[in-house]
C-alpha positions in Angstrom: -35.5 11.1 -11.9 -33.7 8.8 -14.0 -31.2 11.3 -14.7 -30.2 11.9 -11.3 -29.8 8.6 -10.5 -27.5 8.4 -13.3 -25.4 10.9 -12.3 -25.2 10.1 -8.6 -24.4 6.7 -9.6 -21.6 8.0 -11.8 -20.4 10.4 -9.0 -20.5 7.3 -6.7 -18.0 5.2 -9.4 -15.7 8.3 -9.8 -15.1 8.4 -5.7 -14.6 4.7 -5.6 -12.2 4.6 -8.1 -10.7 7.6 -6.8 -10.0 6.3 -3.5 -8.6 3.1 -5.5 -5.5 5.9 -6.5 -4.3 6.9 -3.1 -4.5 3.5 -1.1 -2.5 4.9 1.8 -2.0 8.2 3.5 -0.7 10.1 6.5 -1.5 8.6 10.0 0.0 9.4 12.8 2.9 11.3 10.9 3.9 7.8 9.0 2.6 6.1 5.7 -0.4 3.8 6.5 -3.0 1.9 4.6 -6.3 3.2 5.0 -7.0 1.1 8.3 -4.1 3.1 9.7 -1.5 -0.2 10.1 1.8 1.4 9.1 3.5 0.9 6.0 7.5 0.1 5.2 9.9 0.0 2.8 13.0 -2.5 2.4 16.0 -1.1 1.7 17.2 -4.3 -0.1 14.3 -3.6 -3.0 14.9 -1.9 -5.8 12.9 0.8 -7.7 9.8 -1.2 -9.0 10.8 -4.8 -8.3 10.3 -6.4 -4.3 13.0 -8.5 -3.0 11.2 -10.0 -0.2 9.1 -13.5 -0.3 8.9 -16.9 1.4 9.9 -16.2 5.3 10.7 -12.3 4.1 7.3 -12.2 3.2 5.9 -13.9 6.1 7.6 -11.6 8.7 7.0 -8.8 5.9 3.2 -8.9 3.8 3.0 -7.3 1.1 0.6 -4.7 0.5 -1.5 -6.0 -2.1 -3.6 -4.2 -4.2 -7.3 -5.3 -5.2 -7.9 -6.3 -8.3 -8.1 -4.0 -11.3 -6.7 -0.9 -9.2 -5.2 1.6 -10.7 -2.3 3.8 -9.6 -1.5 7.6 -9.4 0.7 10.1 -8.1 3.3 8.7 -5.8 1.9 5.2 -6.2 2.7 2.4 -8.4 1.7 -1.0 -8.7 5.0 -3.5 -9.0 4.5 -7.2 -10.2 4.9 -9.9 -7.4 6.9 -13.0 -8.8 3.5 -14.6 -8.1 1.5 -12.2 -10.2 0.0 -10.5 -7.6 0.3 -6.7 -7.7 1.8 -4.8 -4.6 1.4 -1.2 -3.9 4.6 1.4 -3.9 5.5 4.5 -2.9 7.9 6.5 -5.2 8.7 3.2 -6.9 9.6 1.5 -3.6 7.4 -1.5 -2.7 5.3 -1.7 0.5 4.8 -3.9 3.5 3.1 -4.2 6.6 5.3 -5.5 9.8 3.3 -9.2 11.2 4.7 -7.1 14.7 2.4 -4.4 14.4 -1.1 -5.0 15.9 -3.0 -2.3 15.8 -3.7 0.9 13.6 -0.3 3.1 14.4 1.8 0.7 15.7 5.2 1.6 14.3 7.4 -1.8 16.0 9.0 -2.6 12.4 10.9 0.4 12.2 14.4 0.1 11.5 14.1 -3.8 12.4 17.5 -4.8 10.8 18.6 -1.9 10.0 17.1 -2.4 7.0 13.3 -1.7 7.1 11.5 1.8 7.5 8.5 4.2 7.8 8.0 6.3 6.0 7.4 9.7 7.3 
């Protein structure tokens, strides 16, 4: 009995962490966290640093990641000047919109011609 309990609880870790890997997914035919809110990039960042804080940041939160996650695939972790660590997508740093709601809503897209889903 033991035993089993062992390995279900090492099953149970495995999935967890797993799930800490892929933070985001398809929803809705965009990039979304796994509450469904919709996910952006800035086209003023840069390959594994973010260019958005203060008011940016404000309008813009970041994505942050829990912590000790650990990334795979697609996504990355990028160092906040703050420490924190923010999720990205192909090296590309993410964001939720503070004008989205609701799981799905997509109302930051291409808000200054410089923000984006990603679908």
């Amino acid at each position: 009995m033991k035993l089993l309990t062992l390995i279900t609880g090492a099953a149970l870790f495995v999935a967890a962490t797993t799930a800490i890997a892929a933070p985001a997914g398809m929803s809705g035919g965009v990039l979304a966290d796994g509450k469904g809110m919709t996910l952006y990039i800035f086209d003023k960042d840069a390959p594994g640093t973010s260019n958005c804080y203060a008011g940016c940041a404000a309008n813009w939160p970041p994505f942050v990641a829990k912590a000790g996650a650990s990334a795979d695939g697609d996504f990355s972790l990028v160092t906040r000047k703050d420490g924190a660590e923010q999720w990205a997508f192909k090296g590309m740093p993410l964001y939720y919109w503070a004008g989205d709601s609701k799981p799905g809503d997509t109302n930051g897209d291409g808000v200054g011609g410089v923000w984006h889903v990603l679908k």
